[in-house]
N, C-alpha and C positions, 0 to 999 in steps of 0.2 A: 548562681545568678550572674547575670550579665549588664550592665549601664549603660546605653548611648548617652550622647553627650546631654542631653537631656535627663538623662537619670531614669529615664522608664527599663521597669524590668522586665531582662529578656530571660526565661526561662530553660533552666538546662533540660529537666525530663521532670515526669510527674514523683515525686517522693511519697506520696499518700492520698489514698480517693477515697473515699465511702463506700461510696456506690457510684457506677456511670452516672454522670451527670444527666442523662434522657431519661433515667430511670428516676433518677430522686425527680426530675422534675414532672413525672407522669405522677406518681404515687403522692407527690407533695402539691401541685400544683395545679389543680383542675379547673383551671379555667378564670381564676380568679388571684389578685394581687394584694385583696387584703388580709390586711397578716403579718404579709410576708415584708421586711425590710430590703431595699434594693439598694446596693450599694456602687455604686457607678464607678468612682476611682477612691484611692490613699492615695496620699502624697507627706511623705516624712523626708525632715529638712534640719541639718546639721549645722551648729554654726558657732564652735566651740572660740573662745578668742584666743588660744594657744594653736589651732588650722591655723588662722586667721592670717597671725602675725608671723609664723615661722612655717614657709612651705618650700616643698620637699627640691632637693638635685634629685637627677638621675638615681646617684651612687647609695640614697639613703631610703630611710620606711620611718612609718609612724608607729608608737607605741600607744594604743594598745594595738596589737595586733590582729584580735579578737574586740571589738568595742563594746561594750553595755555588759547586757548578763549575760556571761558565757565564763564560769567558773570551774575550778578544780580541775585545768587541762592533765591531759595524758599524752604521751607521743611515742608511735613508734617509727623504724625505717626498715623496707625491703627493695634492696638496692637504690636505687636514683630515688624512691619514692618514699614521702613521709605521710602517716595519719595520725588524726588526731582528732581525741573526743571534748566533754568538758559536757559537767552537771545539767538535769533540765527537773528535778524535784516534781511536781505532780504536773509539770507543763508535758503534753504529748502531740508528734511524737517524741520518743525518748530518746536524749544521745543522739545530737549530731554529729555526722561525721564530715571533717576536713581532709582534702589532698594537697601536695605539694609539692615542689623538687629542691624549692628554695628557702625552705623555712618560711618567707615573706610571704610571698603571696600565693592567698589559699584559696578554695572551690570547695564549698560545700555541695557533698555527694550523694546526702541523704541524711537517713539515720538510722541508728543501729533498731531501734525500739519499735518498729511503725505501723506491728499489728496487734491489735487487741489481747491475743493468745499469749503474746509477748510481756507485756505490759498493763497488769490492773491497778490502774491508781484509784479506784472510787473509795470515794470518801473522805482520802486525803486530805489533812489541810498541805494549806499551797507549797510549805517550806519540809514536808515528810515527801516521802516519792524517791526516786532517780539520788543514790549520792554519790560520787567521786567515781566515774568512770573512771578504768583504765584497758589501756589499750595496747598489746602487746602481742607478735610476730614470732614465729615457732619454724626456724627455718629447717627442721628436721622432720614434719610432716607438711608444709608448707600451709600452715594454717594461722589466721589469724582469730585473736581471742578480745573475748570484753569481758571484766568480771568486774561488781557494781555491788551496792547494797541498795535494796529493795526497802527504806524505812518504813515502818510505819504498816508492811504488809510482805510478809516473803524473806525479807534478810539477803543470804548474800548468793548470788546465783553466776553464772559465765554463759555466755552464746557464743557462738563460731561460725567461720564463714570462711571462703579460700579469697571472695573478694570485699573488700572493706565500702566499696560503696551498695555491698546488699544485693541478695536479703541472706540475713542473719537467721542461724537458728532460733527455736523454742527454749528456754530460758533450762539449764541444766543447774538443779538447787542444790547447796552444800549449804544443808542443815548443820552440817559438823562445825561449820566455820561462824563463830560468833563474833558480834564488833560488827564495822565498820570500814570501809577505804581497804578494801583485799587490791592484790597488785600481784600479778603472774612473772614469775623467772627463768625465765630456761636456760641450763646451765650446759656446758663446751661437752660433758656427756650426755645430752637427751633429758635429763631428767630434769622433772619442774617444782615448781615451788611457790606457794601463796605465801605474802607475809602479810600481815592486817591487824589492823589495832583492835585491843582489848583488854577484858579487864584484867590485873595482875591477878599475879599466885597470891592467894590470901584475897582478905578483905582491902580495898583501896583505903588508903593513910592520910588524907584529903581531897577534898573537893578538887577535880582535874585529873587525880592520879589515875593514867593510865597505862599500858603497855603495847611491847610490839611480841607480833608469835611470827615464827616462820611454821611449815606444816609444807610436806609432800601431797605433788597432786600429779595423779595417773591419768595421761593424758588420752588415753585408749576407752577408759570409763569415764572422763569426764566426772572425777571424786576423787575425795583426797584422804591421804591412808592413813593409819593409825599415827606416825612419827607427827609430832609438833613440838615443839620448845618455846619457852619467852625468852626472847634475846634481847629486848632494852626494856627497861624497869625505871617510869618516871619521862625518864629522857634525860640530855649531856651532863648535869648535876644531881642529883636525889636530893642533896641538901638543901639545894634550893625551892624544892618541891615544884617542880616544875610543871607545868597542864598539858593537856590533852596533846602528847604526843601520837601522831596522827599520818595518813596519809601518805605509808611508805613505800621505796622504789627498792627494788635490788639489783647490783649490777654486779658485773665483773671485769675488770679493765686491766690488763696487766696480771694476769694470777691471783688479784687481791679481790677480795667483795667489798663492794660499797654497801652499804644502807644506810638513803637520807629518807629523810623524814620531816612534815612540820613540827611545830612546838610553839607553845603560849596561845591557843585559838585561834580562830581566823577573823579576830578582830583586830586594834590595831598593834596590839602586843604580838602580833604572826611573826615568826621567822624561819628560816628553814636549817636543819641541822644534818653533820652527816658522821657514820661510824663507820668503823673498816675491820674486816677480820681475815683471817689465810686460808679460812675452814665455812662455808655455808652454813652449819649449826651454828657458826660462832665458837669465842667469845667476840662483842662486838663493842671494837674503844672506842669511844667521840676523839673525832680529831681534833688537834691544834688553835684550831681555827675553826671556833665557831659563835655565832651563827655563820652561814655561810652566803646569806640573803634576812634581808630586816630591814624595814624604814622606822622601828620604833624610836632609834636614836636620833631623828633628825629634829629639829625646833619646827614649832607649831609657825605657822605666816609666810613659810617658803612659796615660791609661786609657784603654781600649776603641780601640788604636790599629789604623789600617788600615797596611798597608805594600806597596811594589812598584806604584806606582801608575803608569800611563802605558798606552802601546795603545791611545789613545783614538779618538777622530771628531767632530766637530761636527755641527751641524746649527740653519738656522734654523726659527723654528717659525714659524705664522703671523700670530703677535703681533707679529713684527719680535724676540723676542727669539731672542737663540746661546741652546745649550746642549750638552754636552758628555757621553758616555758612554765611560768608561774603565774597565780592568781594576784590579782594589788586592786585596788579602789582611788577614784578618783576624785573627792571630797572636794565640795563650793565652799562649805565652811566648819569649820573644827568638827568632824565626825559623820557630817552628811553628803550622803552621796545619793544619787536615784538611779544611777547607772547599774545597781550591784556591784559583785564581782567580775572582772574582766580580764582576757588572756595578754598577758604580759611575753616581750621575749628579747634574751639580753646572751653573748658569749657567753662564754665559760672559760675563767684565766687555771690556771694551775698554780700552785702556791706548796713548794716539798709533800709534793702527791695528793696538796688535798683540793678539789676543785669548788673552786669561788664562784659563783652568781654575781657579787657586788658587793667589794670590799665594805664595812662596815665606815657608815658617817657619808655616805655617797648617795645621792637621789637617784631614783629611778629615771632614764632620761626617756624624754615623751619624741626624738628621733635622734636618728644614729644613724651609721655604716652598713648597708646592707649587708650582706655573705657575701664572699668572692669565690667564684670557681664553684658556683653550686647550676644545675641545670634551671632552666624554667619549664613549667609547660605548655603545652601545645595549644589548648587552647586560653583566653583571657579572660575569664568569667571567673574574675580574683572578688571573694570579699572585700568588702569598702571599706578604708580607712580614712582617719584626719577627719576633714567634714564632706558630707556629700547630700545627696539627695537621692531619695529610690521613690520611684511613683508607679504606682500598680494600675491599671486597670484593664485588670482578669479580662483577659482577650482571650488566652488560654482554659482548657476546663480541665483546668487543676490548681490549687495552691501553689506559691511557691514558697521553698525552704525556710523564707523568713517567717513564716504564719505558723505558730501553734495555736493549740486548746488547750483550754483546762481541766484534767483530767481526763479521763480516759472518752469517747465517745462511743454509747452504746445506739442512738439510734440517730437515722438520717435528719439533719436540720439544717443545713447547710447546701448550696447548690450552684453551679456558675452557668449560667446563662445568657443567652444574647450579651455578651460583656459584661456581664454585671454580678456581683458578686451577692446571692440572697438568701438570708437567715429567714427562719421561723419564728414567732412569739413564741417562749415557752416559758413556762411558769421557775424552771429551774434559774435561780439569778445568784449574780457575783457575792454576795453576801453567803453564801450557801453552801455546804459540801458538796456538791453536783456541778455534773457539767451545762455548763450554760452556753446557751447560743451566743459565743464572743468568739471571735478570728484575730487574736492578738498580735504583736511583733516588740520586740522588746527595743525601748527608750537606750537611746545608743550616745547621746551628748548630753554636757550639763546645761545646754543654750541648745534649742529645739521648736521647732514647728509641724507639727503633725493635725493635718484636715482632710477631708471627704465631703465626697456630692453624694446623696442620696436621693430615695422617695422612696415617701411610709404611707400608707394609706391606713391609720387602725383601723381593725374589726368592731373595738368596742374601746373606752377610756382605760383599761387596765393597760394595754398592749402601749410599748414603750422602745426608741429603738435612738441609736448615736454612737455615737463616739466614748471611749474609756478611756481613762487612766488607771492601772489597777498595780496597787501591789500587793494586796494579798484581802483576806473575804474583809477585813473590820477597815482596810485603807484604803478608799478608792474614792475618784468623783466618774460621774455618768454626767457629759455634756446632751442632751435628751431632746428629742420631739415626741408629743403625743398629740391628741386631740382634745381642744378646750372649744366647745360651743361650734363645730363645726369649721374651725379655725386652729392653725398649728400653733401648738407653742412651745417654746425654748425653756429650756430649762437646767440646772446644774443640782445632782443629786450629790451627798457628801453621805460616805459611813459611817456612824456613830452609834457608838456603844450606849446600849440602855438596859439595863438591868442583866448587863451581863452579853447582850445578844445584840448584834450588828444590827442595824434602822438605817434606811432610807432619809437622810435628811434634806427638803431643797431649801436651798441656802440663795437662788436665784430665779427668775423664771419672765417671759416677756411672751404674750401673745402678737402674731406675728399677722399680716395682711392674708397667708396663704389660706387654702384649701387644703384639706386634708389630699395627697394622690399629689400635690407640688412638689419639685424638686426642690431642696436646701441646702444649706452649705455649713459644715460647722468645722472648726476650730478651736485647737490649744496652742497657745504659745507659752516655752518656758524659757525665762530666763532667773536664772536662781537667783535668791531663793524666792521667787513666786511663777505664779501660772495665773495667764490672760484668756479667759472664756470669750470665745464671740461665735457669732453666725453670720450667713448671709441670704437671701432670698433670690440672687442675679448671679451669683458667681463673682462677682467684681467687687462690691462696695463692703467693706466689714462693719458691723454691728456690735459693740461689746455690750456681752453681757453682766459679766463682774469680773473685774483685774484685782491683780493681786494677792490672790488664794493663796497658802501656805504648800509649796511643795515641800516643804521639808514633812509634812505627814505623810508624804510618801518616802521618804527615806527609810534605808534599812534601819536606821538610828531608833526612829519613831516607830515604823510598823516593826519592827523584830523580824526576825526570821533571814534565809538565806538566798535570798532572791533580790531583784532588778524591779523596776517598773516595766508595766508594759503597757502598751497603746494598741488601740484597735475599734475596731465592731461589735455593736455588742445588740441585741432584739432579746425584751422580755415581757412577758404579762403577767401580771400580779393584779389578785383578786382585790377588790374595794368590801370593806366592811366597817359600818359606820364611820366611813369620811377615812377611814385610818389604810395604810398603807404595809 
């Protein structure tokens, strides 16, 4: 994606279509507009007070690198050039993929995931799907690889491709490989190597207790051979019984093997740890120094603090220096964040051979020192950092990269036309294990403005269309228009559990002057910890509908799970029976 100064997005190429757009709009569209949701422009707007007050020289970047949900990075390099993936759970397509020359500033190039054949996520809930891409370069066949776990449906699989911006193979399965967070190694003679966590030999000794295996993979078959071992047990202590050691890299630097790894979960106990051994089997000792990366020791009130840091990867660049990208959070208040996970990126010091992330008792700093003596490239269609503004409207007939689904999509409901961006009513909604007509983009600041112009015309009072806020089926609100008495009305849906099952709750609602087929305007504004509902019927004047909603129910604190929020489009129709919803 590309910004003028205005923020409107300029489109690098199409990363995923359905169907031709003349095509959905003959089979979907005959003649008729009601129904159907028209979505005219987005407009999402950043306005973090740490951009704000601290902005950038020349010489430095903004951390996150990656903003909002964009978890669990991977990196690899082929010569001048770096890629790089990071988690997408049941949101599709799956696994974007980043280019780079400079570490800084990156071009999303697609994604690894972005045909159906690829990728079945039905039925999923939101936080199973897509775990811990990693991304890794095979300069002895010149191939590059992605090997991921498939939760919830499928386990652990690898694709391949000789170029990283696609398209990727059909998913190659290693039933043999159990766990979680697989990570490919190619070692100075040809031969490769999964390491991935799992359960130990024997029964687990507590709650957390887990392990790492290493295991040979033939890279001619695409499977991996009889030989596997467990080479850490627990993680850097036993004694201290330590959790879900997790997420590991293998390298080789100097004749020695590294393997890091997280450790303590990826909440905000996370930190990242590393061992070394002279032999690929191992044995493999925790170095000196560790953790190697951790904000858990720092005091709760710091300003502008990151939290949950670890999940990381190394990588040298071709200056000869390390550098490191890891996952960390960016909490409004003790534990809440809406951002998710997001991709973090700091040197790499050395310390008697063992390579540090961020000495222990040290914050994450939110900018710094670019890289020196790294290339850039050609062209500028860099990811947005700090605060900005990206405003769509779909000139193009295609998505662009920032827009996913949820779940997988099996059939045409979606279509861009004459500029305009237009969903179907369909009975499948955000509470539900299906996919639902929503064109999402994930909430990227803790301080945010995300609004659209539409016209809805319904067919009947069930059919329902607006604006989301979603973080997973049981936490969301639906900023909403429908039709009350031939008259549009506003309205704010809330999720709430009732005897176990997500409900529709409105919690607001304001019948408006328009006709049903009028254009409108609606709006979220967040500034933590709340969220300010309004509309407009001119484009100019705001109307609120109810300020102050609790965003902290959208936190991962509160909804659970491993995801972000996300903002978007969303057209549904839900059947009426006795008054009830």
């Amino acid at each position: 994606m590309n910004y003028n100064r205005k923020g409107k997005l300029r489109y690098v190429g199409p990363v995923f279509i359905l169907l031709l757009n003349l095509a959905c709009h003959s089979c979907i569209n005959q003649g008729t507009d009601k129904g159907i949701a028209r979505f005219h422009w987005f407009n999402y707007e950043g306005h973090d007070p740490f951009y704000q007050q601290n902005l950038l020289t020349v010489n430095e970047f903004y951390n996150p690198i990656l903003s909002g949900f964009y978890p669990d990075p991977s990196i690899c390099r082929k010569g001048d050039d770096f890629y790089m993936v990071t988690s997408t759970f049941s949101w599709y397509p799956g696994v974007p993929v980043f280019h780079s020359r400079n570490l800084v500033d990156w071009v999303q190039t697609g994604h690894v995931l972005n045909r159906p054949s690829q990728l079945n996520l039905d039925g999923l809930q939101v936080s199973e799907g897509i775990f811990a891409p990693a991304i890794e370069y095979n300069p002895y066949n010149d191939t590059f690889y992605m090997i991921t776990t498939l939760v919830g449906k499928g386990g652990n699989f690898v694709v391949t491709t000789k170029d990283p911006s696609g398209p990727w193979s059909d998913p190659f399965p290693l039933p043999e490989v159990p766990g979680i967070d697989p990570s490919l190694f190619f070692d100075d003679d040809g031969k490769a190597y999964i390491v991935h966590n799992a359960e130990p030999e024997g029964p687990a000794l507590y709650d957390g207790h887990r392990a790492l295996w290493i295991r040979e993979f033939d890279v001619t078959s695409n499977k991996v051979t009889d030989s596997c071992k467990m080479v850490v047990d627990g993680g850097v202590d036993f004694t201290t019984k330590p959790i879900w050691i997790e997420a590991p890299h293998l390298y080789k630097i100097n004749g020695t093997y590294y393997l890091m790894a997280a450790e303590g979960g990826t909440g905000d106990q996370h930190s990242e740890v590393i061992f070394t051994s002279p032999d690929v089997w191992g044995h493999y000792t925790p170095m000196n120094i560790n953790p190697i990366l951790t904000q858990r020791d720092l005091p709760e009130g710091r300003p502008f603090p990151v939290s949950s840091t670890g999940h990381a990867d190394i990588i040298e660049a071709p200056n000869g220096e390390w550098y490191a990208v890891f996952l960390g959070c960016r909490p409004y208040e003790a534990g809440y964040y809406n951002t998710g996970r997001e991709t973090f990126l700091l040197p790499v010091s050395w310390h008697d051979s063992v390579p540090v992330i961020l000495p222990q008792g040290m914050p994450v700093p939110l900018k710094l020192k670019r890289p020196q003596d790294l290339k850039d490239l050609d062209n500028r269609n860099y990811f947005p950092s700090g605060n900005f503004v990206q405003y769509d409207d779909f000139t193009l007939n295609y998505l662009a990269p920032c827009w996913n689904f949820l779940r997988t999509p099996r059939e045409v409901w979606y279509w861009i036309t004459r500029s305009e961006l237009r969903l179907k009513c369909r009975t499948a909604n955000i509470r539900s294990r299906e996919n639902p007509s929503m064109v999402a983009r994930r909430q990227q600041h803790q301080n945010f403005s995300a609004s659209l112009g539409m016209t809805f015309e319904p067919e009947n009072d069930g059919q329902k269309a607006g604006l989301v806020c979603f973080q997973n089926e049981n936490h969301n609100y639906f900023l909403g228009v429908k039709n009350r008495n031939n008259r549009m009305e506003v309205f704010l849906e809330k999720s709430v559990l009732k005897d176990g099952k997500p409900m529709a709750e409105v919690i607001a609602s304001q019948i408006t002057g328009l006709k049903p087929g009028k254009k409108i305007y609606l709006k979220v504004t967040g500034e933590m910890p709340h969220l300010h509902f309004c509309y407009s019927t001119n484009g100019r004047s705001w109307k609120s509908l109810i300020e102050n909603q609790d965003a902290r129910y959208l936190s991962t604190a509160a909804a659970g799970g491993f995801v972000g929020t996300y903002l978007g489009m969303y057209a549904v129709e839900e059947t009426v029976e006795n008054g009830k919803r």
